[in-house]
N, C-alpha and C positions, 0 to 999 in steps of 0.2 A: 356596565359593560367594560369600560378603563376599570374597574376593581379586578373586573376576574380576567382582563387581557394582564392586567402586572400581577397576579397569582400564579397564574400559567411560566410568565417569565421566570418568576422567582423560582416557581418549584421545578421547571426544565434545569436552570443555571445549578440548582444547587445537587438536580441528580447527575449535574456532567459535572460538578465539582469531587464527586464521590469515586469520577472512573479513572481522573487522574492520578491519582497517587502510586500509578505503577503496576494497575491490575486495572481488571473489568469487572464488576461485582465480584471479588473474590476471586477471580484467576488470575494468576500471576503466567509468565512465561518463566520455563524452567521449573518452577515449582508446583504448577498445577497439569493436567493430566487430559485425556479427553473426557474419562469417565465422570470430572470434576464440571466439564463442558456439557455432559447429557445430563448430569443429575441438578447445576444451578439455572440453565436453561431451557432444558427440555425438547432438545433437540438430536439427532445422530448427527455423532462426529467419532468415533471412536472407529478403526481402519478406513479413514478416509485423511488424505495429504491436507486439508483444509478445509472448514464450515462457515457457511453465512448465516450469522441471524442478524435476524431486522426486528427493527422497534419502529415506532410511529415517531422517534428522534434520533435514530442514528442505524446504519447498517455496519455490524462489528464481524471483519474477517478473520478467526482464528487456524494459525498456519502449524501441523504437528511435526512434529520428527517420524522419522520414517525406516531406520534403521541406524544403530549405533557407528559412528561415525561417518554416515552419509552424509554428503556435501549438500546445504541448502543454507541458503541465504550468502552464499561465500564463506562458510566454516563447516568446519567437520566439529560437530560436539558428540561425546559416550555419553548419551543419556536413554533411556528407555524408548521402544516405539510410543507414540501416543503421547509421549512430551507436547507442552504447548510451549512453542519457540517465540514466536510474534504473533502479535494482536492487533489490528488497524480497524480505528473507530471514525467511522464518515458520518460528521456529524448533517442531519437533515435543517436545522434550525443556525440561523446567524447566531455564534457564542463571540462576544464581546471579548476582545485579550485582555481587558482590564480586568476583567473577571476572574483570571487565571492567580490565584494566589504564592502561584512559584517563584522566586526570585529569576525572571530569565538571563539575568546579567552572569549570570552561572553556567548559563546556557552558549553553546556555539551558535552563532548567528552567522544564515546563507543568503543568497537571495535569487530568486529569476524576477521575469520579469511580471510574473501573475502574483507572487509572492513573497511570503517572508517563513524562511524555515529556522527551527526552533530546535539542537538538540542536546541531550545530556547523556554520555556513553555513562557516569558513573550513577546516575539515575534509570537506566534504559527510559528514556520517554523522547519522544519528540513531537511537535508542535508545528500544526504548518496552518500556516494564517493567509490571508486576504489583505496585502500591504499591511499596517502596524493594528488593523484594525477587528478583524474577525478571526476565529478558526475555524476550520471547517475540514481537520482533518487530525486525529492524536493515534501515534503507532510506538508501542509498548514492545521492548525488546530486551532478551540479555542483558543485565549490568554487566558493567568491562571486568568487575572482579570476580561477578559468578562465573562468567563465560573463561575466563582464564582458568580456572578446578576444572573443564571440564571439556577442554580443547585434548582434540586428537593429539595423538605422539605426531601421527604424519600427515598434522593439518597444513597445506601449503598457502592459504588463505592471507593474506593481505592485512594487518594488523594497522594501519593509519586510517587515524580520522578521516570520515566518509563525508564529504561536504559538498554542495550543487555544483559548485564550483572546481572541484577537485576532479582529474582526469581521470580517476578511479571509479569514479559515482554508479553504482548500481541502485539506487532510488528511484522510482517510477515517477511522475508528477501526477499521472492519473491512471488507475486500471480500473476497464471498464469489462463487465461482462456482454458476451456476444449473444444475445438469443433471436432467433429469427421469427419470432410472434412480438418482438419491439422493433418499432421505429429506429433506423439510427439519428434522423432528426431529432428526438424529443431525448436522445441525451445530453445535458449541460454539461459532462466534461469533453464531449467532443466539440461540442462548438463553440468552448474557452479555449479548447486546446486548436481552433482555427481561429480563435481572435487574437489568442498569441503569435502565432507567426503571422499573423498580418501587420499585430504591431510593428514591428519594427524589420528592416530587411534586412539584417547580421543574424536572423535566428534558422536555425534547422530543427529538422521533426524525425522522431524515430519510432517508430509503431512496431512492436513487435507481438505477433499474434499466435495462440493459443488453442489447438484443435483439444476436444474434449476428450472424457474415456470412451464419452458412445461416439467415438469417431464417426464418420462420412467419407467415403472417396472425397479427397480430396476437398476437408473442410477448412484447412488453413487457405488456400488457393481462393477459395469460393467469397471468403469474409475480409481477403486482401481486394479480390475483385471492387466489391461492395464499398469498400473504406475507400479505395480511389476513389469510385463513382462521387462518394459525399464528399470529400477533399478534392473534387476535377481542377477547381482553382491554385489551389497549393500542393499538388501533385509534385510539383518539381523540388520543392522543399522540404519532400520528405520522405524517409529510406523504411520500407516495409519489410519486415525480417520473420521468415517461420520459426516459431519458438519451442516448437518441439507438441507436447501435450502437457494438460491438468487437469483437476476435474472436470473444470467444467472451461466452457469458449469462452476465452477472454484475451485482452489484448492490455498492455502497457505502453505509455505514450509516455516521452521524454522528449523535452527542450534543452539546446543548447546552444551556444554563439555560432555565430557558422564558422567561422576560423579554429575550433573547438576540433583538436582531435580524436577528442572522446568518442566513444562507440560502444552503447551498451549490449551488453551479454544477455544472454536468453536464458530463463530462467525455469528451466522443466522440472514440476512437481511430479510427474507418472512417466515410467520407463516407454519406450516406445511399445506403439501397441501393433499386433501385428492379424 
């Protein structure tokens, strides 16, 4: 039994040692495409703003472009529709950071207070971990030199290092999708993300929430209702923002000091629907 519980380790560890190097089986952002998404996964992504596939070890969100020069993520890039821009792999298994064969001393190091964040602009990769000890979360983006070939003439976009701590930080700490055949009990990034502001009492919460394409009267409304009811206790610590639309209902949860005049931005992947 200990033979094939450290078999399983091994061969998990060494298939999440394959996804770092800046891709996810062979998709890179920027250089891979959706069609590249349907034919090594097997799944539809191709005129759609982003896809989820799940594995029975990690659920990987791939984000496309959507027109040449439209603003996503905070940059305007000319690249094709159906561009893969960002990649974010939520790992389901505790991956050990010693594990990680990168030099992170290369890396920028952030911190809150649930974690330790991990990133390299000239690598796109970053690394967000469980204090110095686990990861459980790797998001693949743009290198600083590709993304410079292929920045807009009239990209007005923000060119400084983006760090937790920095009053600029558009970074999410957790996005959670909304569906209403789940619990929102039996999410664990909602109720980390209340055990952090319980930690400590200098912290604030910003929830910003995400009506779908198959909209509903008033579906941002209805899952801001709901999010209070689960936070009744820490309601007062934290500012509920309509985020416009995206595929699909989901919401983005951020921490930060409370003296902190940050204020993050809402981040719409689908024009208003009407």
């Amino acid at each position: 039994m200990k033979l094939q519980s450290l078999t399983f380790l091994l061969t998990f560890l060494l298939s999440f040692i394959e996804i770092y190097g800046q891709e996810y089986k062979g998709i890179r952002p920027l250089q891979s495409r959706c069609e590249d998404v349907e034919k090594l996964l097997g799944i539809k992504a191709c005129k759609l703003p982003e896809v989820t596939y799940m594995s029975k070890d990690e659920d990987v969100e791939f984000f496309f472009s959507e027109e040449r020069c439209g603003k996503k993520f905070q940059k305007r890039l000319n690249v094709e529709n159906g561009t893969v821009l960002h990649i974010s792999v939520k790992t389901k298994k505790s991956v050990p950071l010693e594990s990680i064969t990168e030099d992170l001393s290369t890396y920028q190091k952030s911190f809150s207070d649930f974690g330790v964040f991990y990133i390299n602009r000239k690598k796109g990769i970053e690394f967000i971990a469980v204090g110095d000890h686990s990861v459980f979360q790797i998001n693949y983006f743009t290198k600083s030199s590709d993304e410079e070939k292929v920045l807009c003439e009239n990209d007005v976009s923000d060119k400084k290092p983006i760090t937790l701590n920095n009053e600029q930080n558009t970074n999410a700490l957790f996005n959670i999708l909304l569906d209403k055949n789940n619990s929102l009990l039996c999410d664990a990034n909602l109720n980390h993300f209340s055990n952090i502001l319980k930690q400590k009492n200098n912290n604030k919460g910003f929830i910003i929430v995400y009506a779908s394409k198959a909209v509903k009267n008033n579906e941002v409304k209805i899952w801001i209702k709901k999010l209070k009811r689960f936070f009744k206790n820490d309601v007062n610590l934290i500012k509920f923002i309509d985020g416009g639309f995206r595929e699909k209902s989901s919401a983005d949860l951020f921490v930060t000091p409370f003296d902190s005049n940050f204020f993050p931005k809402p981040m719409p992947t689908l024009k208003q629907i009407k």
